[in-house]
N, C-alpha and C positions, 0 to 999 in steps of 0.2 A: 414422643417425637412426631413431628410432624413431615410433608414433604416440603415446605419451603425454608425448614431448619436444615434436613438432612439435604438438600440439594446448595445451600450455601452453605454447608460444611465443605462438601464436595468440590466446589468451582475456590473456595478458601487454602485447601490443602492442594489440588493442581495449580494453583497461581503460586504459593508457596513452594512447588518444586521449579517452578518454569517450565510449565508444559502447557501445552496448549489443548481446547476441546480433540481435535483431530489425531495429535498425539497422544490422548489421554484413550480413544476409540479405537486406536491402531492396538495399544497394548491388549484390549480387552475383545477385540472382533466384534467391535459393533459401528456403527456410523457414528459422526458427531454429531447428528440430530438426535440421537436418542441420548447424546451427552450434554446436550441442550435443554431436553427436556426434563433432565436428572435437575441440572444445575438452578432451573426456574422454577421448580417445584411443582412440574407438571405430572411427574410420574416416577416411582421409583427404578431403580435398575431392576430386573430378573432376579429372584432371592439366587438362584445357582451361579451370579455375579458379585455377590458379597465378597467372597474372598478373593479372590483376582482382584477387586476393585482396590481392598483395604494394601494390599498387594503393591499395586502402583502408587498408592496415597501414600505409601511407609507408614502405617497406621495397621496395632492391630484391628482385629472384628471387632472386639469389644466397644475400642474409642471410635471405628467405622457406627456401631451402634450407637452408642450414645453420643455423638456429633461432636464431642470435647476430647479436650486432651488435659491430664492432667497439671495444675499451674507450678511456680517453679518453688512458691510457697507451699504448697502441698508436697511437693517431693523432697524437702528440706526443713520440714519443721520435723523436729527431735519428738519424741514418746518412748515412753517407757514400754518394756517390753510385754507386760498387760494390757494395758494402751493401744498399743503397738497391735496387739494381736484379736482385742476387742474390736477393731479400726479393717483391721483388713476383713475380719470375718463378716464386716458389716458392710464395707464396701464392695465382697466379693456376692453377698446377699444380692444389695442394691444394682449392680453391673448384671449380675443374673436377670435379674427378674427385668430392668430394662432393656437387657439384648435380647431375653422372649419374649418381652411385649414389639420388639423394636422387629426382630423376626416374623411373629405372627404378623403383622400391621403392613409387612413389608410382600409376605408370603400373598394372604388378602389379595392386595394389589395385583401382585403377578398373577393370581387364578383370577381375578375380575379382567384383566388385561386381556388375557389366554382365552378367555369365554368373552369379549368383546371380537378379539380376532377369530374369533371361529365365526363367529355370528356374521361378521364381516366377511369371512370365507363362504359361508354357508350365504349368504345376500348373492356373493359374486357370482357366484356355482347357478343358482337359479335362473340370475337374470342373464347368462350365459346357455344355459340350458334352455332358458325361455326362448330366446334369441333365437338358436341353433334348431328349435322345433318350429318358430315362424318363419325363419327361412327354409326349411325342408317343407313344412306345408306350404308354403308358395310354390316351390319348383314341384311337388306333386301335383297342387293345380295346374300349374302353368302345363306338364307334361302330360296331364289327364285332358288338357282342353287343348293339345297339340293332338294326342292319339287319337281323340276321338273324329278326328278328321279325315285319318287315316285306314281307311275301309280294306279288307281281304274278300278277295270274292275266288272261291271254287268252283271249281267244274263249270263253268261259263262257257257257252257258243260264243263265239265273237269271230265277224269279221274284219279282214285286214283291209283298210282300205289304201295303205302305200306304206312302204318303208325307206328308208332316208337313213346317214351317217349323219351325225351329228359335224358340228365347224369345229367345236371348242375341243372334242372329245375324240377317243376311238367308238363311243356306242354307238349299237344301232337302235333305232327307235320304229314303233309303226304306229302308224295313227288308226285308230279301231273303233267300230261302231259295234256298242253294247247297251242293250236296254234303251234306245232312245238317244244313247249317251255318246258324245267320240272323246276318246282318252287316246291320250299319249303315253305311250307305255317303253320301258326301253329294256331290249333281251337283258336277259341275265345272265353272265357269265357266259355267255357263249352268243357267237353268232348265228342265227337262224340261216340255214343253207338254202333254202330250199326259197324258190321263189310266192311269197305271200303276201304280194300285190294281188289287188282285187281284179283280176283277171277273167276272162269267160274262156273258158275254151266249146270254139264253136264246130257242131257236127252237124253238116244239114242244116236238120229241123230241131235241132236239139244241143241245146246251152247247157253245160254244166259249170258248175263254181262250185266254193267252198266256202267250209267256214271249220274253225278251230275250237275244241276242249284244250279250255287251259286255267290255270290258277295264276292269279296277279294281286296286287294291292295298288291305292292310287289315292289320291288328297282329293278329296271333295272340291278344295277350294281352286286348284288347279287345273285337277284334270288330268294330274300328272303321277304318272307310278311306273312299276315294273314288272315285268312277265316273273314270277318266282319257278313256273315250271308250263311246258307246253306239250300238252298229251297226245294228241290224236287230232286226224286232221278229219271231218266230215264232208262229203262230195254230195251235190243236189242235183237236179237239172227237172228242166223244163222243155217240153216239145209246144213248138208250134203249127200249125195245120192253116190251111188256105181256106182264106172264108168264118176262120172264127173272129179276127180284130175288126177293127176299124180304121178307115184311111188315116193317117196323119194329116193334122193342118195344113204342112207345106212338105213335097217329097222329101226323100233326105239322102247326103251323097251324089247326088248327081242323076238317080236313077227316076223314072219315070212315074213312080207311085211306091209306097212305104206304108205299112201297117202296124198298127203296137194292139197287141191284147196286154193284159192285169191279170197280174197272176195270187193267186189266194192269199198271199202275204203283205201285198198292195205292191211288189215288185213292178216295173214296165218291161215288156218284151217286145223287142222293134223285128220284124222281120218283111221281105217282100217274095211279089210270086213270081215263081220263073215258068218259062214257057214250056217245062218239063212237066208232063200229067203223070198221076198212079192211079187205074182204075177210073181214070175217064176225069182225074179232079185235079186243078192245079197244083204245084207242089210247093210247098214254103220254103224259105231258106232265113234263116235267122242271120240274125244284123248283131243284136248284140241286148244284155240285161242289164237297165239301171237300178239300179236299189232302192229300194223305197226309203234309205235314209237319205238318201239326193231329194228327197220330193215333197221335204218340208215347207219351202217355197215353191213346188211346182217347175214345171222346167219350160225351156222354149229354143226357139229353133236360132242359129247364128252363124251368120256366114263369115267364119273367120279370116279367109284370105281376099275377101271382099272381090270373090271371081262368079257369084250368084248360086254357089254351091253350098247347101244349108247343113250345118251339124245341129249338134244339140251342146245346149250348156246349163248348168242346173248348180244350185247354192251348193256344197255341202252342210255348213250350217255347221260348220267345226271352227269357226270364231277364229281363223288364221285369215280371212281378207283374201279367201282365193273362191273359186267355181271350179265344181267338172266341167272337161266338154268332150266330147265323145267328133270323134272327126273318121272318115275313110283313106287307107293309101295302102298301096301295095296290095290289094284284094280285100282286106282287112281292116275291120274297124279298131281304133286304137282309140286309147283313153289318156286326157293328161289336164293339168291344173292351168288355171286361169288368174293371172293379179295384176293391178286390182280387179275387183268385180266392176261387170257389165253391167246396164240397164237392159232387159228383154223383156217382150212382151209375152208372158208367163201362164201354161196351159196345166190344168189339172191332169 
């Protein structure tokens, strides 16, 4: 038996009933492409479909095996009961032997089928697998060359140099000069009470400021991160003395003469003398400290309300398109931002 005998047995005996591939597939739980395939001699059924099949065909296993049915000459020709009986034991021989050759043969097929679909399983499995590990090593790169962007830095000095609410947001943000560096940093989880504006508070002859231990992270590429914890705050200060600076270029404030000394860290400290002596020496009184991170481009003098009264105005060099500038009112020097930037003629 071959598969293009037994598969036009097969499409012979459902035409024979009046049924069609699809009703012939519905009896049996399979598709009618795989009754398709039976009937064109592409492939045999499943051996565990043999009975079911012969089943629907009215047909026992046996004529199911051997793809015939006996003729109407064969079941009506007379024999003697020798005959008779020599006849059936030889066609019960012959039916044997080709329903186990017609089984193995059929068997065969289904274990070759069986190890074709594994194989085909086993194909799909990998290059799914395959798949499934080149796209997870991509988003591992991808998220290994986003993190490495992303810096933690502890126990850090940094000062504040102003804090702002955000438009979009409720956070608060301060912009900070660390390392060289101004980073935008935004509180975390809490609002910072306490005021940490870069501020002087003035005594005298003696400026003190601050600056903060704290742990943050922030994107290289930005600039941009968040305070994760803020520890301690550090206080500094500076005296100034009569006779140790040098004049300024042009007074400042309104007053008659003005002096800056450099302080160890390349800080400026503005202060003038008043006509108050200790021990026979004039006495200083401090104006106010600029930071040496204003004095990357150097600073210069500006008369902001164009009344001949000179302040000071200096880049920050925080890449927002403003300047400090340092102005006099109320006894006091105040501090506040500048946009866009001025042109000044710019003093070491």
């Amino acid at each position: 038996m071959d598969k293009q005998t037994f598969g036009a047995y097969i499409a012979g005996k459902r035409k024979e009933l009046g049924m069609t591939q699809v009703q012939l597939a519905d009896k049996l739980h399979v598709t009618d492409k795989a009754v398709s395939k039976w009937e064109r001699g592409l492939s045999y059924p499943d051996v565990t479909l043999l009975e079911p099949l012969a089943e629907a065909l009215s047909v026992s296993i046996g004529e199911l095996l051997r793809c015939r049915v006996p003729t109407a000459e064969e079941r009506e020709q007379p024999m003697t009961e020798e005959k008779k009986n020599e006849t059936v034991q030889t066609d019960e021989t012959v039916q044997t032997d080709e329903s186990v050759q017609a089984v193995v043969e059929i068997s065969k097929d289904t274990v070759q089928q069986k190890r074709r679909d594994i194989r085909r399983l086993i194909t799909a499995l990998v290059v799914v697998v395959a798949a499934a590990l080149i796209v997870l090593g991509v988003e591992l790169s991808r998220k290994w060359q986003e993190n490495k962007h992303f810096i933690t830095v502890k126990d850090a000095e940094i000062e504040v140099l102003r804090t702002y609410r955000g438009y979009m947001n409720d956070y608060d943000w301060a912009l900070v000069s660390w390392e060289g560096q101004f980073l935008r940093l935004q509180f975390y989880e809490e609002t910072w009470s306490q005021d940490v504006d870069a501020a002087n508070l003035i005594d005298g002859n003696r400026i003190v400021w601050r600056t903060m231990q704290a742990d943050f992270t922030y994107d290289d590429r930005t600039n941009k991160g968040k305070f994760t914890e803020l520890k301690s705050e550090i206080y500094h200060q500076e005296y100034v003395y009569a006779g140790e600076g040098k004049p300024t270029e042009l007074p400042l404030f309104g007053f008659e003469e003005t002096f800056v000394k450099k302080g160890e860290n390349g800080d400026l400290f503005f202060y003038r003398e008043v006509e108050d002596e200790w021990l026979g020496q004039p006495v200083a009184e401090a104006l106010l400290r600029m930071p040496s991170y204003y004095l990357t481009n150097g600073y210069g003098f500006f008369d902001l309300n164009r009344d001949g009264v000179y302040g000071l105005l200096a880049d920050d060099d925080s890449q927002e398109n403003t300047q400090v500038f340092y102005d006099y009112f109320d006894g006091k020097v105040g501090i506040g931002w500048k946009s866009p930037r001025t042109l000044y003629e710019r003093y070491d």
